[in-house]
Jmol script that loads the backbone (N, CA, C; Angstrom):
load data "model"
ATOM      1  N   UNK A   1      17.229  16.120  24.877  1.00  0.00           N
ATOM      2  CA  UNK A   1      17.292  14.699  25.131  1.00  0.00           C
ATOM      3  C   UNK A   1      16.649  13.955  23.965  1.00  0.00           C
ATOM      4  N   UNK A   2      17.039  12.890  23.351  1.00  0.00           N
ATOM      5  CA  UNK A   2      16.669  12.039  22.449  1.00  0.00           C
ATOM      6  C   UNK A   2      16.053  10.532  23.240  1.00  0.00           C
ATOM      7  N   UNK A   3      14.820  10.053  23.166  1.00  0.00           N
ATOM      8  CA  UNK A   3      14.510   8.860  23.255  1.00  0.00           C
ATOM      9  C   UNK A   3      14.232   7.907  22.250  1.00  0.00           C
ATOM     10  N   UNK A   4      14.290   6.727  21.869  1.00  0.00           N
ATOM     11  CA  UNK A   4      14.001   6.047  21.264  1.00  0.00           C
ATOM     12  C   UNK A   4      13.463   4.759  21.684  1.00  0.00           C
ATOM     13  N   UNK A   5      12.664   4.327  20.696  1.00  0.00           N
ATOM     14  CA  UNK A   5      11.850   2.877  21.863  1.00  0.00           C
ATOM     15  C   UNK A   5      10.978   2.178  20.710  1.00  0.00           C
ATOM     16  N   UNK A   6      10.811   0.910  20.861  1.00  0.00           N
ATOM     17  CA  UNK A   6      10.482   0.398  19.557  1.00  0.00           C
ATOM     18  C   UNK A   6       8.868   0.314  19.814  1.00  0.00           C
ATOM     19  N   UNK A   7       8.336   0.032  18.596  1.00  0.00           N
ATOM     20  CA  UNK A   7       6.625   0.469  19.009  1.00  0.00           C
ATOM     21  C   UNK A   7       6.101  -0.979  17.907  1.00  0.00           C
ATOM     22  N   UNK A   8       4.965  -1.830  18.759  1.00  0.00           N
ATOM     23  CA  UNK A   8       4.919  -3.404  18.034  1.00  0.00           C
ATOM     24  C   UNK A   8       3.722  -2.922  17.468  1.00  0.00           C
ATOM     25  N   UNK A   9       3.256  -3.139  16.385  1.00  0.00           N
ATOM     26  CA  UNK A   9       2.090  -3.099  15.737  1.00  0.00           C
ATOM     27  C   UNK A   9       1.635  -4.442  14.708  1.00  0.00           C
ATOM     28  N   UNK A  10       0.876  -5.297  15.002  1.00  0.00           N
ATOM     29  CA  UNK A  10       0.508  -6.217  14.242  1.00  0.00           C
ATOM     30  C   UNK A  10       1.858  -7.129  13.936  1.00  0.00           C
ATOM     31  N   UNK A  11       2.386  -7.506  14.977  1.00  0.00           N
ATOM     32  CA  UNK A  11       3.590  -8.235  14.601  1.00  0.00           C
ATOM     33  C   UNK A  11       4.832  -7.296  14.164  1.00  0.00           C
ATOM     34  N   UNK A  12       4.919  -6.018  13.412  1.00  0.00           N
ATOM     35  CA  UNK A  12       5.499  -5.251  12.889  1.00  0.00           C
ATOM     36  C   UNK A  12       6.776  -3.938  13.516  1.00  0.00           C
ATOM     37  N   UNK A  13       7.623  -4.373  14.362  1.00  0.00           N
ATOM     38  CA  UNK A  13       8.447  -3.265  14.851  1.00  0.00           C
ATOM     39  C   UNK A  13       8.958  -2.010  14.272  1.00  0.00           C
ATOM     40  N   UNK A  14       8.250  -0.983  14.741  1.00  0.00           N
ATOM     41  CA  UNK A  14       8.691   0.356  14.407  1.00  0.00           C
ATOM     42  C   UNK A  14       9.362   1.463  15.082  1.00  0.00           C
ATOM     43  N   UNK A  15      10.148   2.373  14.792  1.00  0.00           N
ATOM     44  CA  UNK A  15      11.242   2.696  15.979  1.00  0.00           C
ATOM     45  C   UNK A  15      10.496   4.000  16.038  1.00  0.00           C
ATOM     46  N   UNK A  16      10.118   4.504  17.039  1.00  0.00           N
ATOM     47  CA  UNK A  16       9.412   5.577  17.860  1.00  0.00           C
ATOM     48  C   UNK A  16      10.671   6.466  18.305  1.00  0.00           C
ATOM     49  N   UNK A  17      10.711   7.425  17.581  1.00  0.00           N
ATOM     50  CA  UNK A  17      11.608   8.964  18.076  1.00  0.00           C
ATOM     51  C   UNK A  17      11.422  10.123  18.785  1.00  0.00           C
ATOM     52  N   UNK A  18      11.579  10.361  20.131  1.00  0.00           N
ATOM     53  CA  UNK A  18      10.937  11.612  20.880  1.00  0.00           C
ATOM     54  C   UNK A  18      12.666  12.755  20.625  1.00  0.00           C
ATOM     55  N   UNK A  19      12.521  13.608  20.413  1.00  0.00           N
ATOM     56  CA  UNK A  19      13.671  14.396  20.157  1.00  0.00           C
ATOM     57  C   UNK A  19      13.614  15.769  21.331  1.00  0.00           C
ATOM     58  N   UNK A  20      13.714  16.390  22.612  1.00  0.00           N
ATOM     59  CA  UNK A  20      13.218  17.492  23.243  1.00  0.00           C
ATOM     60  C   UNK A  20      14.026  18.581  22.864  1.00  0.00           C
ATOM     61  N   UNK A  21      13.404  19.788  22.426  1.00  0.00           N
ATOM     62  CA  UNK A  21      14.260  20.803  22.541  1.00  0.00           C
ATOM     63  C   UNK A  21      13.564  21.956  23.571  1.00  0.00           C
ATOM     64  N   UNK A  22      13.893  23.033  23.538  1.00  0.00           N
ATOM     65  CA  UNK A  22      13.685  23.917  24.105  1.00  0.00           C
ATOM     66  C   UNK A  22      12.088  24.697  23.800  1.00  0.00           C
ATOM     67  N   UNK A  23      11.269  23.964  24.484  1.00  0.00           N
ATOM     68  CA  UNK A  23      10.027  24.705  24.302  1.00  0.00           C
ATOM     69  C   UNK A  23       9.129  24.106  23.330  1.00  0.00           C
ATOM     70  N   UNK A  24       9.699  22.935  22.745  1.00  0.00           N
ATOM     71  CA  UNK A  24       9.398  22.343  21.608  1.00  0.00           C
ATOM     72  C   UNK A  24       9.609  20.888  21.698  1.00  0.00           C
ATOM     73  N   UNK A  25       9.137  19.926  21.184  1.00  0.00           N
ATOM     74  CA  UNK A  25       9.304  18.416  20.687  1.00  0.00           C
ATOM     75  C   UNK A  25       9.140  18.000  19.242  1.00  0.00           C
ATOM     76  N   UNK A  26      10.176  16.844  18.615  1.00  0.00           N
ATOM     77  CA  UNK A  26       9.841  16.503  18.019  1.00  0.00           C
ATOM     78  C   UNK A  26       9.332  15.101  17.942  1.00  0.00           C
ATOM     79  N   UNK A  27       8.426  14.520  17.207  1.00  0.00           N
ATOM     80  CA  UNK A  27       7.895  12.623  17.471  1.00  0.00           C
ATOM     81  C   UNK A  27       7.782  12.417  16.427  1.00  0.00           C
ATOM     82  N   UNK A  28       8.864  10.963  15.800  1.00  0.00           N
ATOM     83  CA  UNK A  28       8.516  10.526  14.543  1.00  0.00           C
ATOM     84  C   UNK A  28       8.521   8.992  15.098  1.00  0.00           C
ATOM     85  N   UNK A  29       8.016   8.059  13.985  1.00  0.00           N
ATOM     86  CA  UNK A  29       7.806   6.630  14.148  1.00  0.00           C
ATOM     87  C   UNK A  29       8.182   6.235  12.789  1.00  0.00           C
ATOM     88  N   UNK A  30       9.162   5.339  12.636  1.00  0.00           N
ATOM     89  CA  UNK A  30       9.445   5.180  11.588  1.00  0.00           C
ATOM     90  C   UNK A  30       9.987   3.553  10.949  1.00  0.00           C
ATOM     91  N   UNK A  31       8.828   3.350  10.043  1.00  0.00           N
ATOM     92  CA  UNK A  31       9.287   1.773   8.942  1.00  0.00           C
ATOM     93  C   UNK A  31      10.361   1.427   8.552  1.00  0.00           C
ATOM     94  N   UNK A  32      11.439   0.443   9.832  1.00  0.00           N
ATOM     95  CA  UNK A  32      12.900   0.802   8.647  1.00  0.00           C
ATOM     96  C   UNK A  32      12.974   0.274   7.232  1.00  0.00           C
ATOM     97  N   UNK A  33      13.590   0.658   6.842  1.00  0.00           N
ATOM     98  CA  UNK A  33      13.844   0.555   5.207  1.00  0.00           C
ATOM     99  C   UNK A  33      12.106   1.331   4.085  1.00  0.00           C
ATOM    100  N   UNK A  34      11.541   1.806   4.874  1.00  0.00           N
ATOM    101  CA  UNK A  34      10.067   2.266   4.413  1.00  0.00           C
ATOM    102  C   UNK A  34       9.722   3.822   4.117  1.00  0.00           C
ATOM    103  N   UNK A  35       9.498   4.149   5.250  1.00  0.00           N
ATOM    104  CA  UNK A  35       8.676   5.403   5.347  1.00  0.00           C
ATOM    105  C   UNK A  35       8.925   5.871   6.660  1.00  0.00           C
ATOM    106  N   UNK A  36       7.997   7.147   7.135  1.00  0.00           N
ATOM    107  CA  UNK A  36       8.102   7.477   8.728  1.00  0.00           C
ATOM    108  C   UNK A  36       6.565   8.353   8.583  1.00  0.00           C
ATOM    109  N   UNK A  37       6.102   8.487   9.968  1.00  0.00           N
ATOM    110  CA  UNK A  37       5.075   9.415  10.100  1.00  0.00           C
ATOM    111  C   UNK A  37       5.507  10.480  11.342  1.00  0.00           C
ATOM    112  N   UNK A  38       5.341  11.779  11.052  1.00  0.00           N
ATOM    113  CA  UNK A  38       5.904  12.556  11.942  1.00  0.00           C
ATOM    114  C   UNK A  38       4.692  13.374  11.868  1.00  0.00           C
ATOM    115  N   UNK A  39       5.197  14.302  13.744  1.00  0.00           N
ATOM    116  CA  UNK A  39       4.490  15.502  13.821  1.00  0.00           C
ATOM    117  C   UNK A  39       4.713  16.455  13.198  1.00  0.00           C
ATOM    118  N   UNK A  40       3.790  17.579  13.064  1.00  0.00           N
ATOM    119  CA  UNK A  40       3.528  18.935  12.800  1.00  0.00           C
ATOM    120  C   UNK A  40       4.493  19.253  11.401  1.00  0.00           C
ATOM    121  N   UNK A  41       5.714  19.702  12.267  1.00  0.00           N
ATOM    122  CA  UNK A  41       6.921  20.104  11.991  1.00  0.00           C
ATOM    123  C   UNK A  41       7.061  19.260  10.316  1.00  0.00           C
ATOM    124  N   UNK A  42       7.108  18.436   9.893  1.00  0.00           N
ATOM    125  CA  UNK A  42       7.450  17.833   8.509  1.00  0.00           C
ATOM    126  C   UNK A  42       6.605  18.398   7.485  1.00  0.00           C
ATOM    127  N   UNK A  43       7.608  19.004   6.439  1.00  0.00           N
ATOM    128  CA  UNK A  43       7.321  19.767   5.228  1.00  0.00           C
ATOM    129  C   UNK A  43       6.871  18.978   4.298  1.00  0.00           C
ATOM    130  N   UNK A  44       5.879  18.350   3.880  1.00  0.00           N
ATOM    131  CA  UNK A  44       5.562  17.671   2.791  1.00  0.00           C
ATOM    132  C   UNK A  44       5.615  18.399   1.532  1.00  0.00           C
ATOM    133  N   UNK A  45       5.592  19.357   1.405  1.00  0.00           N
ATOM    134  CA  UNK A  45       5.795  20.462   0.087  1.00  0.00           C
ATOM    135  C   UNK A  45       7.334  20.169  -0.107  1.00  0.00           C
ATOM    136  N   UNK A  46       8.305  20.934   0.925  1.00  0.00           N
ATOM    137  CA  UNK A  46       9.322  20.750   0.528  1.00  0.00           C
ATOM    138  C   UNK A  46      10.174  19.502   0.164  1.00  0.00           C
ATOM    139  N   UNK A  47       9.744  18.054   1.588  1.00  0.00           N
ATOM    140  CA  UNK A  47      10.092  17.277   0.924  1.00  0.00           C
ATOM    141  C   UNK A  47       9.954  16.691  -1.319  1.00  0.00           C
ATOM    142  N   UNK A  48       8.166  16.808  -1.168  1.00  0.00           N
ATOM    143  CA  UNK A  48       8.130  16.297  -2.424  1.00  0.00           C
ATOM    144  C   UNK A  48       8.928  17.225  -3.376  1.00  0.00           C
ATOM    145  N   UNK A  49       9.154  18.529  -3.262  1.00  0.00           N
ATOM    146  CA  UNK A  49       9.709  19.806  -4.503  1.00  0.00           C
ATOM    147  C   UNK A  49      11.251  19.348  -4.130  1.00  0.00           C
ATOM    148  N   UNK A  50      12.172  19.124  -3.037  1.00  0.00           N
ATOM    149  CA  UNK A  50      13.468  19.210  -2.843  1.00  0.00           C
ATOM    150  C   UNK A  50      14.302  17.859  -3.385  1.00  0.00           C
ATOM    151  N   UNK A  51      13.177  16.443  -3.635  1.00  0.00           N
ATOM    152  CA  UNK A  51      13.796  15.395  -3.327  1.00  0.00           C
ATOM    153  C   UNK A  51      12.525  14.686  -4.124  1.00  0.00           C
ATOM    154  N   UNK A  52      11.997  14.785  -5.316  1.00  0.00           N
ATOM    155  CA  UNK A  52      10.991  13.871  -5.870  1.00  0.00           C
ATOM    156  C   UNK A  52      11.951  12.242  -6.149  1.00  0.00           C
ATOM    157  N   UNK A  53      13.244  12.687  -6.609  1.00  0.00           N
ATOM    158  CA  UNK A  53      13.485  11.012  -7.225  1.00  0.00           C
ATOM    159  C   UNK A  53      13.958  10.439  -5.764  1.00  0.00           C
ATOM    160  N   UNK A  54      14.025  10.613  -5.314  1.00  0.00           N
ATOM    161  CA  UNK A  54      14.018   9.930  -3.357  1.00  0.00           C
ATOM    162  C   UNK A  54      12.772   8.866  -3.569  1.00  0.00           C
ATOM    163  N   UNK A  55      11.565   9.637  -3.838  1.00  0.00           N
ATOM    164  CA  UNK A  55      10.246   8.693  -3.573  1.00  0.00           C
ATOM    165  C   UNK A  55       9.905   8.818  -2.132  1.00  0.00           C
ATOM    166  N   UNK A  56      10.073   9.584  -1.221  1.00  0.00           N
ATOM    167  CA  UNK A  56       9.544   9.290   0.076  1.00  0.00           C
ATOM    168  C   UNK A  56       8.564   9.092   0.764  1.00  0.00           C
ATOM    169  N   UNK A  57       8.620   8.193   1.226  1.00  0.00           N
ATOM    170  CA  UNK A  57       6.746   7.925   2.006  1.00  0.00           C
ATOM    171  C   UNK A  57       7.199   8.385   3.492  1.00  0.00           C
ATOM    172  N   UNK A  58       6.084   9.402   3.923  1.00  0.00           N
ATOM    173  CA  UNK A  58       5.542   9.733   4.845  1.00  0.00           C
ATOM    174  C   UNK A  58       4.469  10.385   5.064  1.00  0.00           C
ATOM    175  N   UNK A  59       4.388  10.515   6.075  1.00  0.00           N
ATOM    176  CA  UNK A  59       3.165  11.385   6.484  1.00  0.00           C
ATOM    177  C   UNK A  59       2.892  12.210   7.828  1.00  0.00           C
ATOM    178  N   UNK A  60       1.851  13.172   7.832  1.00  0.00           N
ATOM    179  CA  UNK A  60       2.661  14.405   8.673  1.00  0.00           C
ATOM    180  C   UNK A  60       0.779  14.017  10.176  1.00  0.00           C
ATOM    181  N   UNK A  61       0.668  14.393  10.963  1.00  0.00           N
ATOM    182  CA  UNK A  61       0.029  14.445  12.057  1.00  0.00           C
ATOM    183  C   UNK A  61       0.162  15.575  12.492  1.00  0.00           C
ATOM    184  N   UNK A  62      -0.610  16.487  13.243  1.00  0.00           N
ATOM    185  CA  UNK A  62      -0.793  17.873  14.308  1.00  0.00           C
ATOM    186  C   UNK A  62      -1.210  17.393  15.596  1.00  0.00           C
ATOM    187  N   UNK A  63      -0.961  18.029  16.366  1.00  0.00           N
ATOM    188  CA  UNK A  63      -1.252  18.518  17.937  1.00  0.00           C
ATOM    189  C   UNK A  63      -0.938  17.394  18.547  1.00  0.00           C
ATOM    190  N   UNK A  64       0.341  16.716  18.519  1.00  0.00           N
ATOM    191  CA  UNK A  64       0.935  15.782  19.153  1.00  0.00           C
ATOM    192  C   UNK A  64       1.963  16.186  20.503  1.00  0.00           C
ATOM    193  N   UNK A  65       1.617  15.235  21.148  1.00  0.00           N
ATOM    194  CA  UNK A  65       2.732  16.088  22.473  1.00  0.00           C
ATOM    195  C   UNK A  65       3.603  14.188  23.055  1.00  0.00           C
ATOM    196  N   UNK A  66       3.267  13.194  22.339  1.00  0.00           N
ATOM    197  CA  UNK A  66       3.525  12.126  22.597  1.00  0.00           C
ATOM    198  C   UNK A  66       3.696  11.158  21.742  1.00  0.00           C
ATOM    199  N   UNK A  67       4.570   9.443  21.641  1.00  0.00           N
ATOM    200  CA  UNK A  67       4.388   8.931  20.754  1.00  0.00           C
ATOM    201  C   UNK A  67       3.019   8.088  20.594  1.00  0.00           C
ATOM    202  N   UNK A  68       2.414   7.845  21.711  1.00  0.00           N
ATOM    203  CA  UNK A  68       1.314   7.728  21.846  1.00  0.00           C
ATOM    204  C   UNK A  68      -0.179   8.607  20.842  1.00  0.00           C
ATOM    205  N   UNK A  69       0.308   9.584  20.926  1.00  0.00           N
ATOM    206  CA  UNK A  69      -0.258  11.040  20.605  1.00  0.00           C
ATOM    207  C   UNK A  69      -0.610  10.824  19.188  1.00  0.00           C
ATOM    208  N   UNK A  70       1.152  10.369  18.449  1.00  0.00           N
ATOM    209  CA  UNK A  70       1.222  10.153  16.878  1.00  0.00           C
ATOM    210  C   UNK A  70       0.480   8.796  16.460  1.00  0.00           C
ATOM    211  N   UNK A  71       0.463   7.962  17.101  1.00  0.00           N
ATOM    212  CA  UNK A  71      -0.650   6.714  16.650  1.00  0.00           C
ATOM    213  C   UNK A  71      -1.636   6.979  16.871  1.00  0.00           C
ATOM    214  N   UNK A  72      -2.498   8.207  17.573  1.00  0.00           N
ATOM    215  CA  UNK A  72      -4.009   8.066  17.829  1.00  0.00           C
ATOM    216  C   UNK A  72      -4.408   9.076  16.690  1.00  0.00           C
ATOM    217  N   UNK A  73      -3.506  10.504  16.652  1.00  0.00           N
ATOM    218  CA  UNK A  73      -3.684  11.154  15.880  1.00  0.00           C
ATOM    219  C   UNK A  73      -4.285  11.374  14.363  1.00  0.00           C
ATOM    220  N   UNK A  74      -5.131  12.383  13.363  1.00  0.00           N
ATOM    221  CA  UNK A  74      -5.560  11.722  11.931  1.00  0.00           C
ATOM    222  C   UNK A  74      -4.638  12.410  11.378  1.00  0.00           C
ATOM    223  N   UNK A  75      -4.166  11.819  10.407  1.00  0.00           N
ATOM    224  CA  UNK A  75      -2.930  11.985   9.178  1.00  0.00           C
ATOM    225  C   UNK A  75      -3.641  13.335   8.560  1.00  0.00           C
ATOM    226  N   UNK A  76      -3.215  14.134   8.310  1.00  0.00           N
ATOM    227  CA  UNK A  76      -3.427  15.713   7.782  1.00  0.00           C
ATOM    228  C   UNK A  76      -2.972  15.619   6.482  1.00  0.00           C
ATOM    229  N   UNK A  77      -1.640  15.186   5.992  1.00  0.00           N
ATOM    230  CA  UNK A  77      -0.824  15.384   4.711  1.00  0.00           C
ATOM    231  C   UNK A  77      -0.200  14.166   4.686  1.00  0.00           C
ATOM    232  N   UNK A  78       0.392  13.986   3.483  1.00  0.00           N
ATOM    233  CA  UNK A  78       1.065  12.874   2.930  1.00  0.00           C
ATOM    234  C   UNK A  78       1.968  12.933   1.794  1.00  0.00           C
ATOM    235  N   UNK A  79       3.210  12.080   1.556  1.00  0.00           N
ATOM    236  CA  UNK A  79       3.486  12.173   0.480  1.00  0.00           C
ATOM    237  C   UNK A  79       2.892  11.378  -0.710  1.00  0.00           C
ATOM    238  N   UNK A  80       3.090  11.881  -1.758  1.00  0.00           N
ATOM    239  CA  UNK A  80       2.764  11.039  -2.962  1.00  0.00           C
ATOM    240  C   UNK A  80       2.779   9.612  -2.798  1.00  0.00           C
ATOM    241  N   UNK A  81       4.422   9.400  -2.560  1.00  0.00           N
ATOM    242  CA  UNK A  81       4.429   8.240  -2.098  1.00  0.00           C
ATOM    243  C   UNK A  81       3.457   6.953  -1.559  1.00  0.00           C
ATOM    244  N   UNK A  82       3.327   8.072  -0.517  1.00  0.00           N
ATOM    245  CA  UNK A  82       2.376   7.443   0.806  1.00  0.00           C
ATOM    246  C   UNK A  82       0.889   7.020   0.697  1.00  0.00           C
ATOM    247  N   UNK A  83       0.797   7.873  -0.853  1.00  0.00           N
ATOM    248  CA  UNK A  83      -0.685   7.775  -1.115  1.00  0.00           C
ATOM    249  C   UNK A  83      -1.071   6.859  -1.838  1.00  0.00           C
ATOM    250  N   UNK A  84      -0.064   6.302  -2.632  1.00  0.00           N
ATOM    251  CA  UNK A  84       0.311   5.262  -3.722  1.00  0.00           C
ATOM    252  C   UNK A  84       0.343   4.132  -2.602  1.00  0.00           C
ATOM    253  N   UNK A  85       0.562   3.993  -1.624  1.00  0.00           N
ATOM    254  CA  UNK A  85       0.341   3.108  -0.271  1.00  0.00           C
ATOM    255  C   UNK A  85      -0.820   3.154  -0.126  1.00  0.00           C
ATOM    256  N   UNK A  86      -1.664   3.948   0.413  1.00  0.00           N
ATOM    257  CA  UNK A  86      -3.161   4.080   0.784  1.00  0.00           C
ATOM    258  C   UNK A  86      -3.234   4.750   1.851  1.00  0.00           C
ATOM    259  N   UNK A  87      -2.084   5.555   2.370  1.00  0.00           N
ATOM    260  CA  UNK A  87      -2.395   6.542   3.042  1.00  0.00           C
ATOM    261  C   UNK A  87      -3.514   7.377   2.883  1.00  0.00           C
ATOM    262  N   UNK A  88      -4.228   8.255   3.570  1.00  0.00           N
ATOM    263  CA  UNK A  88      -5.243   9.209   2.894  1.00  0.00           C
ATOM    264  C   UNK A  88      -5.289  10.235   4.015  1.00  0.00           C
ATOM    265  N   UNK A  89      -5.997  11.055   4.080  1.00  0.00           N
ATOM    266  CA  UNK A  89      -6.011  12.128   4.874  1.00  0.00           C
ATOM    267  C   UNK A  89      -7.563  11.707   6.105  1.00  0.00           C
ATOM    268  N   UNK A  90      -7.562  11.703   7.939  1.00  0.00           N
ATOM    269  CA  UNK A  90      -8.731  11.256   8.298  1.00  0.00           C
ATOM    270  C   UNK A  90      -7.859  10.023   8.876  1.00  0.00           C
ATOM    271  N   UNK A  91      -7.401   9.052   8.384  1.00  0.00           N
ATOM    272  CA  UNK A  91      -6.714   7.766   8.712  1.00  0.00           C
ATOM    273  C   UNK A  91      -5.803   8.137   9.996  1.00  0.00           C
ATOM    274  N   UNK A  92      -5.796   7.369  10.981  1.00  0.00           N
ATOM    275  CA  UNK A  92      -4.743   7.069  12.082  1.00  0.00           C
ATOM    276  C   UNK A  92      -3.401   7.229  12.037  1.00  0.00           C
ATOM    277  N   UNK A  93      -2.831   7.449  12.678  1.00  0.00           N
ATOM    278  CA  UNK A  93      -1.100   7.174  12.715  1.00  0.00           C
ATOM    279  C   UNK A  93      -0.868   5.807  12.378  1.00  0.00           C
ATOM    280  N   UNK A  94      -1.357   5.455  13.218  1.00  0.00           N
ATOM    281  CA  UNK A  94      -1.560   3.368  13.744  1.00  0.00           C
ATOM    282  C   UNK A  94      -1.713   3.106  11.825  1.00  0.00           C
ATOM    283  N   UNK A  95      -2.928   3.420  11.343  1.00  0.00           N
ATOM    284  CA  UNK A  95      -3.127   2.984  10.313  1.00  0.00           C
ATOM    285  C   UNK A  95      -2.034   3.285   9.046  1.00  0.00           C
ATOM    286  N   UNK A  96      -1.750   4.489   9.108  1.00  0.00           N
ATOM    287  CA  UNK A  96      -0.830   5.136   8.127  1.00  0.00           C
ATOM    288  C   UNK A  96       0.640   3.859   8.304  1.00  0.00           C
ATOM    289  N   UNK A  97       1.016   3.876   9.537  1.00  0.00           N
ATOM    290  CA  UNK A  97       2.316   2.838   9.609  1.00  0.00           C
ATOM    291  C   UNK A  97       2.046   1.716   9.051  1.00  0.00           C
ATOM    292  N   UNK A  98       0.870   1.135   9.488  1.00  0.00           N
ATOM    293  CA  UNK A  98       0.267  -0.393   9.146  1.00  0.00           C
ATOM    294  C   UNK A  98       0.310  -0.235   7.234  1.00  0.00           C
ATOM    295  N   UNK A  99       0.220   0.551   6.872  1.00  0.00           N
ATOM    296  CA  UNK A  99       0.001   0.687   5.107  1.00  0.00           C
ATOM    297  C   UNK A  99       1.626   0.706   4.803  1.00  0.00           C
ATOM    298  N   UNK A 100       2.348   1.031   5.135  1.00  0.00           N
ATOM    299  CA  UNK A 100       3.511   1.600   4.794  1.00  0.00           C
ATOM    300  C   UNK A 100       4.363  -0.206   5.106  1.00  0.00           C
ATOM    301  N   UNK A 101       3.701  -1.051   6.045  1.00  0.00           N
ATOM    302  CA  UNK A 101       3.930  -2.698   6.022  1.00  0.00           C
ATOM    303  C   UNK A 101       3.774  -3.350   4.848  1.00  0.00           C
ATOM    304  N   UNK A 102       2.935  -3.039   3.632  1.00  0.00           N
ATOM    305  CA  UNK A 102       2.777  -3.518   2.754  1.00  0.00           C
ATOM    306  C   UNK A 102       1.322  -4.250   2.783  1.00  0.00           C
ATOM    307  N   UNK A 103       0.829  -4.755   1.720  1.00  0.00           N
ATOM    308  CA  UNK A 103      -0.182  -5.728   1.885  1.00  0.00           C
ATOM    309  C   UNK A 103      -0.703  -6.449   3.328  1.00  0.00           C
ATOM    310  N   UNK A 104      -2.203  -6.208   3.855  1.00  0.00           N
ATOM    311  CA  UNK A 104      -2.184  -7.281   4.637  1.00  0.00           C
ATOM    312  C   UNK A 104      -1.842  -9.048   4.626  1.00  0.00           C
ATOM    313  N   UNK A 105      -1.405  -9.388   5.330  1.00  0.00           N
ATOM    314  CA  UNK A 105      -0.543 -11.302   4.985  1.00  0.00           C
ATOM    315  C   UNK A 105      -2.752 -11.987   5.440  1.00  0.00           C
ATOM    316  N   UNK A 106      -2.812 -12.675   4.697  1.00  0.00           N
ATOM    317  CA  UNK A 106      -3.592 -14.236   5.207  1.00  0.00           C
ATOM    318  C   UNK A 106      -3.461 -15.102   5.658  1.00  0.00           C
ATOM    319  N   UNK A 107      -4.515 -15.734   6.396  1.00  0.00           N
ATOM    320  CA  UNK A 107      -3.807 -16.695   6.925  1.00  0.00           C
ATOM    321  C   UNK A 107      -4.031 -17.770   5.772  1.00  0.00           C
TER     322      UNK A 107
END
end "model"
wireframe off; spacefill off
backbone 0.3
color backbone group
């Protein structure tokens, strides 16, 4: 079964992906036109070695069982990309998406 459901952060809509398979889940949340942050499962090695002129920003989370799970969760890995954002390793899901928005706005 595939769910999808949009997730509001600071004004900012992001599309939340639950994917079920057999014994397994996958959960990504993802910036359109940006980046995504996913569980476990995402290869940051292979992405950056398979696909450097892509540029991809993401970032990877463990021991998620929810999309909930992936915003509370601390960011483990990252791409290059992502780091050039201000991703870092320790940082939130919540936070990792919020960087991948660009600059905070002022009032």
């Amino acid at each position: 079964m595939v769910k999808m459901e949009p997730i509001i952060i600071n004004g900012h809509c992001f599309i939340g992906v639950e994917v079920s398979y057999p014994k397994t889940k996958l959960l990504s949340i993802t910036v359109p036109d940006v980046g995504y942050l996913m569980c476990g499962v995402l290869n940051i090695p292979a992405i950056e070695s398979l696909h450097p002129e892509r540029e991809i920003v993401a970032a990877r989370v463990v021991g998620v069982k929810t999309l909930q799970d992936l915003l509370e969760a601390k960011i483990v890995e990252m791409t290059q990309k992502g780091a050039e954002l201000g991703i870092h390793e320790g940082m939130t899901g919540q936070e990792a998406l919020v960087c991948m928005t660009g600059p905070a706005k002022k009032n």
